[in-house]
N, C-alpha and C positions, 0 to 999 in steps of 0.2 A: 731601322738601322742595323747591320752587320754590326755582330759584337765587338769588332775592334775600334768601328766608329762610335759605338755605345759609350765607350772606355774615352775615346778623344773626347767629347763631349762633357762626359762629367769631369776628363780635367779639365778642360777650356770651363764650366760653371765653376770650378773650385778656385782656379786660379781669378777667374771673376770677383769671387765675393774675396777672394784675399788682397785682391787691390784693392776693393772698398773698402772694406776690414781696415789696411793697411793706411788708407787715407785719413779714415777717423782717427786713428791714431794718433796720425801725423801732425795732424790739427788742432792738439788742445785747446788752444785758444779762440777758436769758434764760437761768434755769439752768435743771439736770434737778431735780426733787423725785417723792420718790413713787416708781410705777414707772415711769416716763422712767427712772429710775438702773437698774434690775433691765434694762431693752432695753437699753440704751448699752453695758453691763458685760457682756453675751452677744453683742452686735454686735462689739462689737473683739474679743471671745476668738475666735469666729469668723472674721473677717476675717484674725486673727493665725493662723490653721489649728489651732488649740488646741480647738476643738470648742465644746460649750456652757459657758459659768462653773459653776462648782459653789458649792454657796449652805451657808454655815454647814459646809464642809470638807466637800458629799455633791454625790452626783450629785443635779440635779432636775431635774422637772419642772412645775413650778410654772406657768411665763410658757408657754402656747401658740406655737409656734414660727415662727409665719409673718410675724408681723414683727420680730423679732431677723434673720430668715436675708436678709429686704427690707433691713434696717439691716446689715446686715454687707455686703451685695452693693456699698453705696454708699458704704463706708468702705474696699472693697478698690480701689472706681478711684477716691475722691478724697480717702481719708484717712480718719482719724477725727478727723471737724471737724460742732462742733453743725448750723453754718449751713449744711453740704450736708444734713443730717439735716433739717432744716426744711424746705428748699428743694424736697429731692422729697418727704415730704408736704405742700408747695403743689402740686407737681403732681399727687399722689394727690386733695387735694379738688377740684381744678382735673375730675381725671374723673368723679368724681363728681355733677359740674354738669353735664356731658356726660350723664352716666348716669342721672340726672332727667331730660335735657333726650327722651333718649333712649325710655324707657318712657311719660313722658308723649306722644311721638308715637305710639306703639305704641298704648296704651288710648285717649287721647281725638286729638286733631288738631295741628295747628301751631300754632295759637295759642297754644293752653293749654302746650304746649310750651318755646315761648320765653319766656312771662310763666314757665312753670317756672324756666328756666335762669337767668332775670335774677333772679329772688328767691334762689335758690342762689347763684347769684354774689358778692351781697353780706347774706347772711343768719349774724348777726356767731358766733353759737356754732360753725357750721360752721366756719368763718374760726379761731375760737377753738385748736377741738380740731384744727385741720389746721395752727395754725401749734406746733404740741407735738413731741416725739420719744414720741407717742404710738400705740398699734397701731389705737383705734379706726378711724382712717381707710381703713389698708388693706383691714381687714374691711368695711365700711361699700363701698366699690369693689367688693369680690369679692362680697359680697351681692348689689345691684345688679345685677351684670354678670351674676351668677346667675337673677335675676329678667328682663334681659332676653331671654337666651338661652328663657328656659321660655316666656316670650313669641310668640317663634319655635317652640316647640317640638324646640329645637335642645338632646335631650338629655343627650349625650354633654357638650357643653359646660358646660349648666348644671351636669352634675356635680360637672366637675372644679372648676368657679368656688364649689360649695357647699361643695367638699370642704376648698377653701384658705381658705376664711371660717368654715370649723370649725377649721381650725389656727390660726384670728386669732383666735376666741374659742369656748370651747368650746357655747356655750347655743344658737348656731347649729344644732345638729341637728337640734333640733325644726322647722326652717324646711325638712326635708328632706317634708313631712307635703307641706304647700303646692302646693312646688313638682314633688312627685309628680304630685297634682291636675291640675297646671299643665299638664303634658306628655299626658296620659294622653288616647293612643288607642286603649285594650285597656295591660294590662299591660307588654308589651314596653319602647317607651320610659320608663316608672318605672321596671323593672328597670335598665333601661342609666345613667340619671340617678343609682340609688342605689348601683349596682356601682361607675359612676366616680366617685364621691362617699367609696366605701369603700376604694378603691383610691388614693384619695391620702394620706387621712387614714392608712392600717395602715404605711407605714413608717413613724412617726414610735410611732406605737404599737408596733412589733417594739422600737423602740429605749429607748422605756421600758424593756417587759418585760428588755429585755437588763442594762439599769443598773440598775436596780430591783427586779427580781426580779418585780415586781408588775405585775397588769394593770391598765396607765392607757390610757385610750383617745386623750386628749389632755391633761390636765390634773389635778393634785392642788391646786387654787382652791377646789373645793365645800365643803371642810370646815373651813376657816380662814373661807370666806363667810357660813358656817353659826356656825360659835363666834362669829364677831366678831359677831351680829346678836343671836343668840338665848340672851342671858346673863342676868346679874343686874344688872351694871352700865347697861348697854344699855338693858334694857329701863324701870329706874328713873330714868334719865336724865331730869329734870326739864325741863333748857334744850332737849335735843335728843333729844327719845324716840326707841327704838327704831331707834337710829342706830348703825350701826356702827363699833365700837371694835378697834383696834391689841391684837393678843392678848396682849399687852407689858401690858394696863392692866387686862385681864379676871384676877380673882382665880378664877371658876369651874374656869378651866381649867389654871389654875396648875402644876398635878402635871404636867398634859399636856405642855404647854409650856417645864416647866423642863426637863422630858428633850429638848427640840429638836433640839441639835446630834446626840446618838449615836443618834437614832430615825430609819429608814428613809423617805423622805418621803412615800412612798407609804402605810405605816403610821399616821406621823401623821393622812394626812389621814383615815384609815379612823374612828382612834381621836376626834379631833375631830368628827367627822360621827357618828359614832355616840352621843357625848357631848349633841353639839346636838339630835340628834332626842330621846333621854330629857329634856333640859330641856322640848321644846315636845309631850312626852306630859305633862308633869308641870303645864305651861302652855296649854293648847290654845287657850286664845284669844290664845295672842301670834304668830303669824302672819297674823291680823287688823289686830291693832294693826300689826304692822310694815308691813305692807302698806296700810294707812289714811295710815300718814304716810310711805311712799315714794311713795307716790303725790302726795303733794300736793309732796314736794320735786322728782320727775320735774317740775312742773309752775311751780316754783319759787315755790313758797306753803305753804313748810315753816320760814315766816321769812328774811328779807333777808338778814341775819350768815352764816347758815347755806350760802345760795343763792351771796355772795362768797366764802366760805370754800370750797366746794368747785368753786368754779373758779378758786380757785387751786392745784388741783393739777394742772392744764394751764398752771401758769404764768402765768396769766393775771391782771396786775392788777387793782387793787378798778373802776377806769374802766373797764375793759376786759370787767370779769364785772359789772361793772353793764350797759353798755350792751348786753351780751348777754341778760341778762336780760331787759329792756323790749323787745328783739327778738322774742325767743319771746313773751313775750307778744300782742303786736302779730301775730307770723302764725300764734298758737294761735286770736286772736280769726277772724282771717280762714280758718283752718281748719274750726272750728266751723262758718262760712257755708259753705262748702263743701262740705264733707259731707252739708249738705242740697238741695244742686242736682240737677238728671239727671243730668248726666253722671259724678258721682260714683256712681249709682244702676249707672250702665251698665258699670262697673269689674269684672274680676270678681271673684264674693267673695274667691276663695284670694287676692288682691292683697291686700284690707282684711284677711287672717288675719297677714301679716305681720307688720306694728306690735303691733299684739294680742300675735303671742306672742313677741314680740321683749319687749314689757312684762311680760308674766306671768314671764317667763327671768330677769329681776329685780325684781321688785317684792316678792317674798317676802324679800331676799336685801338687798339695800342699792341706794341710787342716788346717785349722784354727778353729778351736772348741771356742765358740758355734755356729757361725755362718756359716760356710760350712759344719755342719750335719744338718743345720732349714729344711729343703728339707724333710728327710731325719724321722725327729722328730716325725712328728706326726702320721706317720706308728708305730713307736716305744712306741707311747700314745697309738693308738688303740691295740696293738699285747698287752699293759697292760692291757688295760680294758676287753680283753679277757681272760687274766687268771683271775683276778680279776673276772666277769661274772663268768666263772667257776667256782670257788672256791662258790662264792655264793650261786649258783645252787646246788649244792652238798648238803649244808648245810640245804637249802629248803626241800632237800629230806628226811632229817634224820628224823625222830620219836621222 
């Protein structure tokens, strides 16, 4: 970047984190709900050198580890206090805007660039999910910074950075396809990208197998993500089809579920997962269905009530998951433009496979808006600052 752009840049990031900054603030009254409480609860056991909390009197692994161990780092130098929890993910999405501002330099120019960052900067679900004691974010950075290193070609890096955004959430793997692609000058560098990629994620897998008995590679999620979707209840769900239910409310799975406490967690999730695929042999078109209407709630036209309600599970009031709604709408529309310009055309494909299977990774499974499209977001920032760019461009041209 020209030094003047250098200078727009780092104010567009300053004025970034001074919205988040300025959010937290705003928000004293901010509780944990949901899983905010399962990270808070592993972050202090950890900060307290007590290791990971144990869930229902077992060891787990349930919560993918890489942001309880970010939320514990920041509770050991400034306490366990919400507002520093908040604080540095302001600055987690604050890189974020960097890391948009970044890849859009890399694929298309400086323009498009900076209209990237300024739309990230104040683009309200981003803002939403970064002001939570939530993990999306940090995955959502280690993605990113995954993506720009593969960029470079810089495989070693990209590994380690894909490795840590599979320990932020596990559906991340498949992104390991990509950015193979990404690297690949002959074999060699995807070998080194998937080595370091596997090399970060297997301590945390040794440490299952060690508590557990059982091989979990990152996460026992799959099969409680599975039961709560693909039930009786769920699926007959009138107001909110094929919406996923609290296994607390599912009758299906009852027997499974009353055994909870003295069942191995690794077990359950085997026995849950194995349960939900026999319902959806016995259902075969309900993985359609679920997928017809996570789709339209990813997109938040899965009804209004529905769209506020699950953003407030990032805490986010009804004004707050309203006006982020109308957001995304607004740079879904200006995405849409985008996507059909050139320079969108000129991206390469592995880039656009991203969001894809970042969407496929849940869309069978449940979606939760704003925070199970953050993946998904800042594809949707840059495909705006692409029409936006254009439209610019145009105008430059006029007489």
């Amino acid at each position: 970047m020209a030094f003047s752009a250098r200078r727009l840049a780092i104010a567009i990031l300053v004025a970034a984190l001074a919205i988040r900054v300025a959010w937290v603030f705003a928000t004293p009254d901010y509780r944990l709900v949901h899983d905010a409480l399962d990270y808070n609860r592993h972050a202090i056991s950890l900060a307290n050198g007590d290791g990971f909390a144990l869930s229902y009197g077992r060891e787990t692994a349930f919560r993918p580890p890489a942001y309880p161990i970010f939320l514990a780092a920041v509770y050991w130098i400034f306490g366990p206090s919400l507002e520093w929890a908040r604080l540095a993910n302001a600055l987690v999405g604050t890189g974020i805007v960097a890391l948009i501002g970044v890849i859009s330099l890399q694929v298309w120019n400086q323009r498009v660039a900076l209209i990237a960052m300024a739309l990230g900067a104040v683009y309200i679900p981003l803002i939403l999910v970064g002001q939570s004691v939530m993990s999306e974010p940090l995955f959502v950075l280690c993605m990113l910074g995954a993506i720009a290193c593969a960029l470079k070609r810089w495989a070693l890096a990209a590994g380690v950075l894909m490795g840590l955004a599979i320990l932020g959430r596990a559906n991340a793997l498949i992104l390991l396809l990509p950015l193979a692609w990404a690297v690949w000058k002959g074999p060699k560098p995807a070998l080194i990208m998937i080595v370091a990629a596997a090399l970060t994620v297997i301590p945390w897998t040794i440490r299952n197998y060690v508590v557990l008995d059982q091989f979990v590679p990152v996460s026992t999620q799959l099969g409680s993500a599975l039961a709560g979707t693909y039930n009786s209840e769920a699926m007959n769900n009138k107001e909110n089809p094929a919406a996923w239910m609290s296994l607390k409310r599912v009758d299906d799975y009852r027997p499974i579920f009353n055994r909870l406490r003295e069942t191995n967690e690794a077990v359950l999730e085997k026995q849950l997962r194995s349960a939900s695929l026999d319902y959806i042999k016995a259902h075969p078109g309900a993985p359609l269905k679920v997928a017809w209407w996570t789709s339209r709630r990813m997109l938040d036209l899965g009804g209004w009530d529905w769209a506020i309600h699950t953003a407030g599970t990032v805490s986010a009031g009804k004004r707050a998951g309203a006006a982020g709604i109308i957001c995304f709408w607004v740079f879904a529309i200006l995405a849409v433009i985008g996507a059909f310009t050139q320079r969108a055309r000129e991206a390469p494909l592995w880039l656009w496979s991203v969001p894809l299977l970042m969407y496929l990774g849940v869309v069978f499974l449940v979606v939760e808006t704003p925070r199970y499209r953050m993946a998904i977001d800042p594809f949707v920032i840059m495909l705006a600052a692409l029409a936006i760019s254009a439209v610019a461009a145009k105008r430059t041209k006029v007489p």
